[in-house]
Residue frames as a rotation matrix with the C-alpha (Angstrom) as fourth column:
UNK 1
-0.930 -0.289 0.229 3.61
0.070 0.472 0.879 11.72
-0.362 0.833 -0.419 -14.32
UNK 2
-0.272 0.946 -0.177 0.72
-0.770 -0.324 -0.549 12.51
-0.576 -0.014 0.817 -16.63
UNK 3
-0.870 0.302 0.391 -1.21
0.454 0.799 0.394 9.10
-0.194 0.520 -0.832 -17.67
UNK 4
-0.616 0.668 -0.417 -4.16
-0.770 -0.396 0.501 8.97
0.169 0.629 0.758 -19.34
UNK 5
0.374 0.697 0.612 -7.49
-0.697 0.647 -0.311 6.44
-0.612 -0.310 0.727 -18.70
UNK 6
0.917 -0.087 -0.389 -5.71
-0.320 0.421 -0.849 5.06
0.237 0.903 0.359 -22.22
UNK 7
-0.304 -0.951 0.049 -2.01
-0.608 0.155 -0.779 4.42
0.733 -0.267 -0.626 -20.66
UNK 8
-0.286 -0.084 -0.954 -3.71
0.347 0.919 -0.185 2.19
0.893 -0.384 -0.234 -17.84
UNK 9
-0.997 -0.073 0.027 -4.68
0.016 -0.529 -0.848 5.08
0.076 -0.845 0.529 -14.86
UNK 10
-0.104 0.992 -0.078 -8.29
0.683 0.128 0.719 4.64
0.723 0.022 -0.690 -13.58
UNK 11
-0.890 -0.004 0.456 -9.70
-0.432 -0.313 -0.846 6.67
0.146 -0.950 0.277 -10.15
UNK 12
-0.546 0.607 -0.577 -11.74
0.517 0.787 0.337 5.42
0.659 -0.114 -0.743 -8.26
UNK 13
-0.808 0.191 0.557 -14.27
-0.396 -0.877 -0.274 7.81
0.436 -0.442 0.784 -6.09
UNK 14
-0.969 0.247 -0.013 -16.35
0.217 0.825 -0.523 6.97
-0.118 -0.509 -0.853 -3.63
UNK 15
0.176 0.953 -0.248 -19.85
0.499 -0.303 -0.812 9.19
-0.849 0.019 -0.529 -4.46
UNK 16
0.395 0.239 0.887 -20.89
0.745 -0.648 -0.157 11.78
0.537 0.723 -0.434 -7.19
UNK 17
0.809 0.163 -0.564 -20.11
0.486 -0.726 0.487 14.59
-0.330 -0.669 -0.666 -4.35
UNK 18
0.509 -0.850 0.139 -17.28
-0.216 -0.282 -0.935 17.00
0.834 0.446 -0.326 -5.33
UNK 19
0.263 -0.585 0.767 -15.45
-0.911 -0.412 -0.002 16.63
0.317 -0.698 -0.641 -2.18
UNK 20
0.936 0.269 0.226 -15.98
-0.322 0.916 0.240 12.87
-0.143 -0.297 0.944 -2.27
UNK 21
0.155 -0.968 0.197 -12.63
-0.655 0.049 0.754 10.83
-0.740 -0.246 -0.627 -1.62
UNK 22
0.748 -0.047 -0.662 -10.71
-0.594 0.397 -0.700 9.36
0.295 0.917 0.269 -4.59
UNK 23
0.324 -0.782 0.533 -8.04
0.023 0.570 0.821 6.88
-0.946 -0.254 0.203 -5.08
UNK 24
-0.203 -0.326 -0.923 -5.45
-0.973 -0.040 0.229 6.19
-0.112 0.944 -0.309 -8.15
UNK 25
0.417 -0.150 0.897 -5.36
-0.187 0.951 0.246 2.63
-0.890 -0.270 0.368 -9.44
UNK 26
-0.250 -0.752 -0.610 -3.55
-0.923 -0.005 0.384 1.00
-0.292 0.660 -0.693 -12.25
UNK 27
0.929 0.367 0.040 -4.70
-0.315 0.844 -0.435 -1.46
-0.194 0.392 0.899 -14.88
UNK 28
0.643 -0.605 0.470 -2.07
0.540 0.793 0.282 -4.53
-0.543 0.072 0.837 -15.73
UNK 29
0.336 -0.447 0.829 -1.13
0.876 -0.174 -0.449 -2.11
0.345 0.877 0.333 -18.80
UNK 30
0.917 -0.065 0.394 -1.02
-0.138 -0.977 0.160 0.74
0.375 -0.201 -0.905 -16.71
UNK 31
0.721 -0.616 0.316 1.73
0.088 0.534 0.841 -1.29
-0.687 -0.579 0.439 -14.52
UNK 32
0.531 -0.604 0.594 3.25
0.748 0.664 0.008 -2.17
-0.399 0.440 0.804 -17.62
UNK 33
0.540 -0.168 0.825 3.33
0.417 -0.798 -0.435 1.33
0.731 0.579 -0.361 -19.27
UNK 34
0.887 -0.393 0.243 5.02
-0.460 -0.706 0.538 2.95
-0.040 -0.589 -0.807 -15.52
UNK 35
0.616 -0.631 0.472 7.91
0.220 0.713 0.665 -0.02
-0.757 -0.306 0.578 -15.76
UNK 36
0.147 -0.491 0.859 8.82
0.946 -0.185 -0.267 1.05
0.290 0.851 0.438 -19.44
UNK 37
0.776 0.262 0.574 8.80
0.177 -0.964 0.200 4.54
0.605 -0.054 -0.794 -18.35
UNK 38
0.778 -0.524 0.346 10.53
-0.581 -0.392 0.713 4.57
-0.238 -0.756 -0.610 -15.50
UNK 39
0.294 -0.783 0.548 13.46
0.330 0.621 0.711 2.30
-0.897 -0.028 0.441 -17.23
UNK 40
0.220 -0.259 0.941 13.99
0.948 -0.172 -0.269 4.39
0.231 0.950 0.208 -20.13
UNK 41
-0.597 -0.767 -0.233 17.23
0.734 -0.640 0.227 6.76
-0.323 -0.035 0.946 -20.06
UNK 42
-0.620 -0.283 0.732 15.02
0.691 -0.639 0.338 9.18
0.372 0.716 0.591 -22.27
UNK 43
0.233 0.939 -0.253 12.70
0.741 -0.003 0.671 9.66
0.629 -0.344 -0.697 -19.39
UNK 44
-0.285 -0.154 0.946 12.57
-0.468 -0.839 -0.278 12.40
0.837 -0.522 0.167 -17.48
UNK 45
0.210 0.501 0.839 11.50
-0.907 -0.221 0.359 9.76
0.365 -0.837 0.408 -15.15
UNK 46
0.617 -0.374 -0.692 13.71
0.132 0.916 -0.378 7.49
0.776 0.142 0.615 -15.59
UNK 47
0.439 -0.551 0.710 15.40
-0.885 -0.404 0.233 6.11
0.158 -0.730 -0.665 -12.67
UNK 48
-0.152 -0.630 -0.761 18.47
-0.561 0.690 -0.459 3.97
0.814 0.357 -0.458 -12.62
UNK 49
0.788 0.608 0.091 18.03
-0.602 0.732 0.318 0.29
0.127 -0.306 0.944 -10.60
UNK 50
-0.420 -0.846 0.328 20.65
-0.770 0.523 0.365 -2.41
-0.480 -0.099 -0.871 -9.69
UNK 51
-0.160 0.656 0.738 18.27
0.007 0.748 -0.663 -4.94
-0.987 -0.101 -0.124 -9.21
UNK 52
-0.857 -0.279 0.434 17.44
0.294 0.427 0.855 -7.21
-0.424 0.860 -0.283 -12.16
């Protein structure tokens, strides 16, 4: 899924080094923006849920 720094997706890296390990993380809005996504039929990444 391609987010943006604007949609809530941050990384987090541990040096300046290119080889230096990263991580993903997710502001509140990011959170909020993958929940609407992934629950909307028109997504290609939508995926259906029982659960309320």
């Amino acid at each position: 899924m391609a987010m943006e720094p604007e949609d809530g997706r941050i990384f987090i890296v541990d040096s300046d080094e290119d080889d230096a390990p990263s991580t993903t993380a997710f502001t509140r809005n990011g959170i909020d923006y993958l929940k609407e996504t992934l629950s909307d039929p028109s997504s290609c990444y939508y995926r259906f849920s029982s659960r309320p």
